[in-house]
C-alpha positions as CSV (number, residue, x, y, z in Angstrom):
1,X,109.6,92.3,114.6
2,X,106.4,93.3,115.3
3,X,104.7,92.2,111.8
4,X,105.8,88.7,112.4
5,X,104.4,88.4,115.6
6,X,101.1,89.6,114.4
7,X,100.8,87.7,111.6
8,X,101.6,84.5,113.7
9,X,98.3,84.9,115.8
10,X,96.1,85.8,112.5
11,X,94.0,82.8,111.6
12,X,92.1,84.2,108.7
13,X,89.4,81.5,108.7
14,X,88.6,82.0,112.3
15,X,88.4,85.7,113.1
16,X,86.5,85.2,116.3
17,X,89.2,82.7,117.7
18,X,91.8,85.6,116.6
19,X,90.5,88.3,118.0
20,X,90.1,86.3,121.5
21,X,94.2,85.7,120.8
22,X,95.0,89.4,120.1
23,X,92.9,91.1,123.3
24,X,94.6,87.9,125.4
25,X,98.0,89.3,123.9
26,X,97.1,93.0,124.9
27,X,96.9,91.9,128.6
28,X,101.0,91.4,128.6
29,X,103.5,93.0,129.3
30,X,105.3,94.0,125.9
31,X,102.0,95.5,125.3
32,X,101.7,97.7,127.9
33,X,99.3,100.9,127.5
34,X,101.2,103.5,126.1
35,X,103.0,101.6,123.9
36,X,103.0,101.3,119.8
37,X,103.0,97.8,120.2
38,X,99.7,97.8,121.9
39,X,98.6,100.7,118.9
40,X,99.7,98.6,115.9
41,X,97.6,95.4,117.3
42,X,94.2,96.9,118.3
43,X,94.0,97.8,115.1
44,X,94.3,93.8,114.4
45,X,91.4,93.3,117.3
46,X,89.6,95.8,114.9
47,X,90.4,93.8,111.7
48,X,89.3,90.7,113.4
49,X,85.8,92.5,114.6
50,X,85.4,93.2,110.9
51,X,85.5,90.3,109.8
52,X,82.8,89.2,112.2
53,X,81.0,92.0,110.8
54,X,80.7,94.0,113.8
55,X,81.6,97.1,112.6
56,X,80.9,99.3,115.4
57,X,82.7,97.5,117.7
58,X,85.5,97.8,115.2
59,X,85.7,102.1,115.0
60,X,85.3,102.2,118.5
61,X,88.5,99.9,118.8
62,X,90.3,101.8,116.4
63,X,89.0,105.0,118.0
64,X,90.6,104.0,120.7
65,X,94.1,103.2,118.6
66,X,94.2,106.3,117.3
67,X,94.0,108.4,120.4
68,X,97.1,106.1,121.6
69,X,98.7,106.9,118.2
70,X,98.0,110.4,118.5
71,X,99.7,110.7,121.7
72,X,103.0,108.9,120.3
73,X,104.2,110.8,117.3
74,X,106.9,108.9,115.4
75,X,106.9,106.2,117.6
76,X,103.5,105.1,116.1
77,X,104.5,105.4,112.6
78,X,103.8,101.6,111.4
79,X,100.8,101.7,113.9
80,X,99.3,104.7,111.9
81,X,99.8,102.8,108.7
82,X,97.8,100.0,109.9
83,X,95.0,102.1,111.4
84,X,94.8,104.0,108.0
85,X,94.6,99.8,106.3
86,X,91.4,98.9,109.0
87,X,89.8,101.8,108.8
88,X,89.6,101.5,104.9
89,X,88.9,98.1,105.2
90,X,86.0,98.5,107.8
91,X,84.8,100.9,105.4
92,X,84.6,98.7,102.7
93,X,83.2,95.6,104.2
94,X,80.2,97.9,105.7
95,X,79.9,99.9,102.1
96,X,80.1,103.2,103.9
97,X,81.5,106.5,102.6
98,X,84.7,106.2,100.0
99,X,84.6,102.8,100.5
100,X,88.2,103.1,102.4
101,X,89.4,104.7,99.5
102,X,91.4,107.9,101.2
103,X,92.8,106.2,104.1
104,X,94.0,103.2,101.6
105,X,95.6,106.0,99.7
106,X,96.8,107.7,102.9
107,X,98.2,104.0,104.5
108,X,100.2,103.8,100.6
109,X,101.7,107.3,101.3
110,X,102.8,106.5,104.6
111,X,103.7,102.6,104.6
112,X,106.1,104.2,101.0
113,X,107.9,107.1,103.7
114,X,108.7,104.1,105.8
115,X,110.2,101.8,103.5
116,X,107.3,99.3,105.1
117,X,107.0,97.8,101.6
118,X,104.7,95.2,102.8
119,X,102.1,97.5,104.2
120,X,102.7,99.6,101.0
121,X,101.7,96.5,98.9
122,X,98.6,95.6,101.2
123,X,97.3,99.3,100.1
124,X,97.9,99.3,96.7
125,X,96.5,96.0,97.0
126,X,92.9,97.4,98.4
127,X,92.9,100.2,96.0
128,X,92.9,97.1,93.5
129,X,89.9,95.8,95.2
130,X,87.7,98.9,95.9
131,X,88.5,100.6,92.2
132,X,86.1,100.2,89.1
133,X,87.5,97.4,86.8
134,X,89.7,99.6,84.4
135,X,91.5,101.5,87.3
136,X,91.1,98.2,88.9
137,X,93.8,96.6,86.5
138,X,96.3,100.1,86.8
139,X,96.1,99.5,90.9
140,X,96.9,95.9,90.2
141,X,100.1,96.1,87.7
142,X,101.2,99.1,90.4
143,X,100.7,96.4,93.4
144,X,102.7,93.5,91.6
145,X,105.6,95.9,90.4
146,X,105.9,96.9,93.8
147,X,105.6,93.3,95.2
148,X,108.0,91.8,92.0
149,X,110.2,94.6,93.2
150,X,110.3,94.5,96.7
151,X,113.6,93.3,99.0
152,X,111.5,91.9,101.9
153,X,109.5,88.4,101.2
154,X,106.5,89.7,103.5
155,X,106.1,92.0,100.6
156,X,107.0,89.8,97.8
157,X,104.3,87.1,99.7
158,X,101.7,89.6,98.2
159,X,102.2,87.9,94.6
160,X,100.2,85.1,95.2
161,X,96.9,87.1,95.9
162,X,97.4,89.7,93.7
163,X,97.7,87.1,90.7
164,X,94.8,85.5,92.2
165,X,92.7,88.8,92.8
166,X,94.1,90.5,89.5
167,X,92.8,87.3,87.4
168,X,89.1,88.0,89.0
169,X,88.9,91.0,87.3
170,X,90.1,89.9,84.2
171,X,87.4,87.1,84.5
172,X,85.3,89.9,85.6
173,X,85.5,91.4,82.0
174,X,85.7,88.0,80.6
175,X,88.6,87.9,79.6
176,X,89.5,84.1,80.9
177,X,92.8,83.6,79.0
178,X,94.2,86.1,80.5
179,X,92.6,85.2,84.0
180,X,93.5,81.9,83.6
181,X,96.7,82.7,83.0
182,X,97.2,84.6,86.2
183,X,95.5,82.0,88.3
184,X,98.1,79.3,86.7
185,X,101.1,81.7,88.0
186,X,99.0,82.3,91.4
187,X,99.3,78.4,92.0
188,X,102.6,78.5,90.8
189,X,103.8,80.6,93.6
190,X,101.6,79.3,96.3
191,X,103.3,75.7,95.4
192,X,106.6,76.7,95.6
193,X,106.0,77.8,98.9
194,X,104.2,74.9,99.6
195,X,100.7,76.8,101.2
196,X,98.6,73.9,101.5
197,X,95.1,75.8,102.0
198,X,96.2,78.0,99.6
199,X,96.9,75.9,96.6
200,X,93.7,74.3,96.7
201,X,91.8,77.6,96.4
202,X,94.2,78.6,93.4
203,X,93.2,74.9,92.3
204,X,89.4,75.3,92.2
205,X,90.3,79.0,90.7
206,X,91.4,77.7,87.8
207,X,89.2,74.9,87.4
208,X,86.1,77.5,88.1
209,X,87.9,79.3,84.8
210,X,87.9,76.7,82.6
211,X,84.2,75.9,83.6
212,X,83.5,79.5,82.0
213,X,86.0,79.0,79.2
214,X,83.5,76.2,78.2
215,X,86.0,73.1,79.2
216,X,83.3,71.4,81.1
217,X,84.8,68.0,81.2
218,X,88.1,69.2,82.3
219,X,87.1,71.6,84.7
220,X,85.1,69.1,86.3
221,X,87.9,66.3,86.3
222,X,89.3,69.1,88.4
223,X,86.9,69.5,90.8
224,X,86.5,66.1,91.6
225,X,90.0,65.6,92.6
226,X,89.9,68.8,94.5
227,X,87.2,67.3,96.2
228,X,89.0,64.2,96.7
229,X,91.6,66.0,98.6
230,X,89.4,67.3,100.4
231,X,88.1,63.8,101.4
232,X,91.2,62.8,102.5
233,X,92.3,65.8,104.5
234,X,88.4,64.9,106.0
235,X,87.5,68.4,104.8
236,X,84.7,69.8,103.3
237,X,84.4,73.2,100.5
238,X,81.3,74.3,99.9
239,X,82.7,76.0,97.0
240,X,83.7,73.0,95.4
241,X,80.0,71.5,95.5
242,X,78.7,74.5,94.2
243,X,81.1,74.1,91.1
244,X,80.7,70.2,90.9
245,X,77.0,71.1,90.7
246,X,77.6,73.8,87.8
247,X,80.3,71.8,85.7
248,X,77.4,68.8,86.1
249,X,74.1,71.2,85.0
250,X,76.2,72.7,82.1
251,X,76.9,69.1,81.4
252,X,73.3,68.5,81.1
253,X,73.6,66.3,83.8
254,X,71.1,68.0,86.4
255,X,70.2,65.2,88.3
256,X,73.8,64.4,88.9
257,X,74.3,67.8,89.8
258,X,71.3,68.2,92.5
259,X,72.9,66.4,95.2
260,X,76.3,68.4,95.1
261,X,73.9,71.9,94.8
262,X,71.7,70.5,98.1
263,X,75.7,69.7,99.4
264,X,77.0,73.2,98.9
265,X,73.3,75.5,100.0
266,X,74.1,73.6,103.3
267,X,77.5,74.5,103.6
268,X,77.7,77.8,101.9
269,X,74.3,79.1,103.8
270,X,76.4,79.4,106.7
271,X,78.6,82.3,105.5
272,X,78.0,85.1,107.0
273,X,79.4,87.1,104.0
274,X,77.6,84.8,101.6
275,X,74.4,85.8,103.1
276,X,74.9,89.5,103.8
277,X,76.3,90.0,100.1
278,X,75.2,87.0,97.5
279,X,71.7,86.0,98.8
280,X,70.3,85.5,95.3
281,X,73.3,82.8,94.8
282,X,72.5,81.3,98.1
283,X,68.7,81.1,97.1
284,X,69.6,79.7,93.5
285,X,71.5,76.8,95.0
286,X,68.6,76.0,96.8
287,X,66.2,76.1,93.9
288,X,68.6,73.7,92.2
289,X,69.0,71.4,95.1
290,X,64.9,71.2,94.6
291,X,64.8,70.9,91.1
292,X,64.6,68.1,88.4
């Protein structure tokens, strides 16, 4: 099936590395020009050029898709799902027109005519993401219905981040029972399918939580063994020295927390998407790495 085979080459943390994996993939055979195949994962080359940020490299790959897809009719119908999913998504991550919004809507209708009820779940779950807060919780309860619902465990794999996203914009509107709630079932399902990277993101989620719930002490027990994990798997998170640096300031701790601020404006400076997007957090980390 040609979704498992994608997914098997994504690394999400290394875009560039997957992208060098997908075009190495388009030189064989089963991916011959003319083919679906070869439709369905340039629009994965253009995904991964997205996530580089080069967004003109990535509408002239999927220019390119969609002239294949064009000239293949039904053959191409998963292939114009997808296409509709990166173009959306490339025009979300470069804040350009809709935001993605029709062709997410479009990729929905389509991916739901196909009975592709993964791709239908990855739609409603960018309409979730690109909607204001109120139509932003409608788009998620639609998304986990579907994925609660849903026969194939591709689409039933979507729970995990949709708990996870649909608790951000709960915490979003502070309401942080109910996000913490969602983040407790999001590590729920990511340990019961034992995802290691992803059950220490839902980890520092819900620690992150409790530091705005006001349980200081607890959220930073959390952290600490997060970053003890860390440690051990000899891996660092900027993330969690941002947080150890929060839970330790709100602590009136500062000079406690200076050390892990300095830690985490050296790590998360290097984020592309950080920088781009969050500057003033990048520049407050290194104001509190100064301070005190």
């Amino acid at each position: 099936m040609e979704d498992e085979r994608i997914n098997k080459l994504w690394n999400f943390g290394d875009p560039a590395a997957t992208e060098a994996r997908f075009v190495e993939v388009l030189g064989r055979a089963d991916y011959a020009p003319g083919t679906a195949a070869r439709a369905e994962l340039m629009t994965q080359v253009a995904r991964s050029q997205g996530l580089q940020r080069r967004f003109d490299e990535a509408r002239r790959t999927l220019a390119e898709a969609d002239s294949l897809i064009a000239s293949l009719g039904d053959a191409a119908k998963v292939a114009l799902v997808r296409w509709h999913l990166e173009r959306g998504r490339t025009d979300n991550s470069s804040k350009t027109g809709d935001r993605g919004r029709a062709d997410f809507l479009k990729a929905l209708e389509l991916a739901q005519a196909a009975g592709e009820e993964n791709l239908a779940c990855d739609a409603a779950h960018m309409m979730a993401i690109i909607e204001p807060p109120d139509a932003a919780l409608e788009w998620s309860a639609r998304a986990i219905s579907m994925a609660e619902a849903a026969t194939s465990e591709k689409a039933r794999n979507w729970l995990g981040p949709l708990y996870n996203n649909t608790g951000w914009t709960h915490h979003d509107r502070k309401e942080f029972p109910k996000a913490l709630e969602l983040f407790e079932k999001s590590l729920a399902f990511r340990t019961e399918r034992k995802q290691e990277a992803e059950i220490r993101i839902a980890k520092w989620t819900i620690a992150r939580c409790l530091r705005s719930l006001g349980r200081l002490e607890e959220a930073l027990t959390r952290q600490l063994a997060l970053h003890a994990e860390f440690e051990a798997a000899k891996k660092t998170d900027g993330f969690v020295f941002e947080e150890l640096g929060e839970c330790l300031l709100a602590l009136n701790r500062a000079a406690e927390a200076k050390p892990w601020f300095a830690k985490a404006h050296a790590e998360l400076s290097k984020d592309d998407w950080l920088a781009a997007n969050e500057k003033p957090r990048i520049d407050r980390l290194a104001e509190l790495a100064k301070s005190g």
